[in-house]
C-alpha positions in Angstrom: -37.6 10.2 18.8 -37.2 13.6 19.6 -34.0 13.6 21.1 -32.5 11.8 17.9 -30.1 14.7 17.2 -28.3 13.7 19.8 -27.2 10.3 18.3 -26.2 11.8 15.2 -23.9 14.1 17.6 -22.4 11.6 19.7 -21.5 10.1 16.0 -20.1 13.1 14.6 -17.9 13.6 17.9 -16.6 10.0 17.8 -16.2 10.2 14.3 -13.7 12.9 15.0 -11.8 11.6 18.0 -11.3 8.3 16.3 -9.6 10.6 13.1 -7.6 12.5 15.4 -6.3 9.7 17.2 -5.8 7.0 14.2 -3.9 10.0 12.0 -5.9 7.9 8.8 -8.5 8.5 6.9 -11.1 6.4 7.5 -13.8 8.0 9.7 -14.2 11.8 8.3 -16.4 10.9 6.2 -18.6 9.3 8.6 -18.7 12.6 10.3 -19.9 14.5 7.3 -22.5 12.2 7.0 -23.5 12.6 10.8 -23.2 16.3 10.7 -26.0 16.1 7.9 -27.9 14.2 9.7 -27.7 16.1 12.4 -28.9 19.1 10.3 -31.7 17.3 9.5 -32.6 16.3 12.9 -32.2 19.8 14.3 -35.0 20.5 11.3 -37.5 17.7 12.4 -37.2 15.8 9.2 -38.4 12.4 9.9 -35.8 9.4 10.4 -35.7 8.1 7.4 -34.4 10.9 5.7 -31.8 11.6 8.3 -30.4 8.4 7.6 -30.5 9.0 3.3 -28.6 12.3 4.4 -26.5 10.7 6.4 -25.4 7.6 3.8 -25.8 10.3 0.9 -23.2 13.2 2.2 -21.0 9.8 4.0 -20.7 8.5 0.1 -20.6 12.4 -1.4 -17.8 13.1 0.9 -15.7 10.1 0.1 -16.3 10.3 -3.5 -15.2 14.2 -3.5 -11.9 13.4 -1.5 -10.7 10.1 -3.0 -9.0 12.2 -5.8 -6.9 13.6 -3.1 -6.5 10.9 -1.1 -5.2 9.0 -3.2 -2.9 11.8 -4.2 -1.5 12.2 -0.2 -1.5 8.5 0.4 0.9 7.4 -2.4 4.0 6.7 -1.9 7.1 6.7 -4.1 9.6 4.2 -3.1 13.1 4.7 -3.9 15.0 1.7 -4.1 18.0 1.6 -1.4 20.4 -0.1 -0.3 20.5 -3.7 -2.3 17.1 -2.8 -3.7 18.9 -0.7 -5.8 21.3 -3.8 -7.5 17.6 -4.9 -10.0 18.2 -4.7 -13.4 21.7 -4.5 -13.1 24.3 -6.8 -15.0 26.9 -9.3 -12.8 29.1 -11.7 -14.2 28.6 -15.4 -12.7 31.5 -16.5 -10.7 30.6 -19.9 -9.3 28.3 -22.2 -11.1 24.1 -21.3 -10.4 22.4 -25.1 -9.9 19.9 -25.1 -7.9 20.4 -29.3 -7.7 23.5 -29.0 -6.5 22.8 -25.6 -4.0 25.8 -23.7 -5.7 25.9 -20.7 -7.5 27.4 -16.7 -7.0 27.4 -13.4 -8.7 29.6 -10.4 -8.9 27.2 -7.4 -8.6 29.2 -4.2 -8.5 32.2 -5.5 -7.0 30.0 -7.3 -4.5 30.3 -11.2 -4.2 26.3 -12.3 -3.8 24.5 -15.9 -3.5 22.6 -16.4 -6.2 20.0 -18.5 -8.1 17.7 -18.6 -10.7 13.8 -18.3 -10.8 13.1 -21.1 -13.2 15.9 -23.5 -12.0 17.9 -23.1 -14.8 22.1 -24.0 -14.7 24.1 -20.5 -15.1 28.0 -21.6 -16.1 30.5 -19.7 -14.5 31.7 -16.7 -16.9 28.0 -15.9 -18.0 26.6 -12.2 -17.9 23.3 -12.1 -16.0 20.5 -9.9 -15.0 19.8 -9.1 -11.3 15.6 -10.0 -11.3 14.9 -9.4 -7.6 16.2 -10.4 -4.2 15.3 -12.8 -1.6 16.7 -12.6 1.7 20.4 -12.6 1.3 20.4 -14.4 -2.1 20.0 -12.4 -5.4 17.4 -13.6 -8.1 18.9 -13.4 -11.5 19.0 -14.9 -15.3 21.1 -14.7 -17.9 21.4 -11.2 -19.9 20.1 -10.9 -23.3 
């Protein structure tokens, strides 16, 4: 097992290739780990403690970084487009029964199909709450 050190390379290396071709996060850490195992093989320690290295600085690594990974990888949507109709107030212009398939919204000066979540009949003339949308029809329920 004297040649070990060169596993723990070939580890390191396609650690690395596989991070600079996925542009992710998922294998650096697996390098670290491999580096220091590869320390540790280059100093004769025996197997077993190459491999604690290894999972130790893999785990250290991770642990270190998630702070600001998590930090880089979050994303802050900003509603566009209809996304940006939820919470907003529409006046009921045809009936919403979900027995009879019927049922529309003004929304901004927009004409919308519309429905209810729980199924519940909107009369025409009622002030309602945009809730979400699904595909072309907007989600809603009557304002407070």
């Amino acid at each position: 097992m004297e040649y070990i050190w060169v596993l723990w390379l070939v580890l390191m290396v396609a650690c690395l290739v596989l991070e600079s071709l996925s542009m992710q996060l998922f294998s650096i850490w697996f390098a670290v780990g491999a580096l220091a195992a590869l320390i540790a093989a280059l100093a004769d320690l025996p197997i077993g403690v190459q491999i604690v290295l290894f999972v130790a600085a893999t785990a250290a690594s991770l642990i270190a970084t998630r702070p600001l990974v998590r930090k880089l990888m979050k994303k802050q949507i900003k509603p566009t487009n209809a996304d940006r109709n939820i919470g907003k107030t529409g006046i009921v212009t045809e009936e919403i029964n979900l027995t009879n398939g019927t049922g529309r919204v003004s929304l901004e000066g927009q004409d919308w199909s519309a429905r209810t979540a729980d199924s519940t009949v909107i009369t025409e003339g009622v002030v309602v709450v945009a809730r979400s949308i699904e595909g072309n029809k907007l989600i809603v329920e009557s304002a407070p």
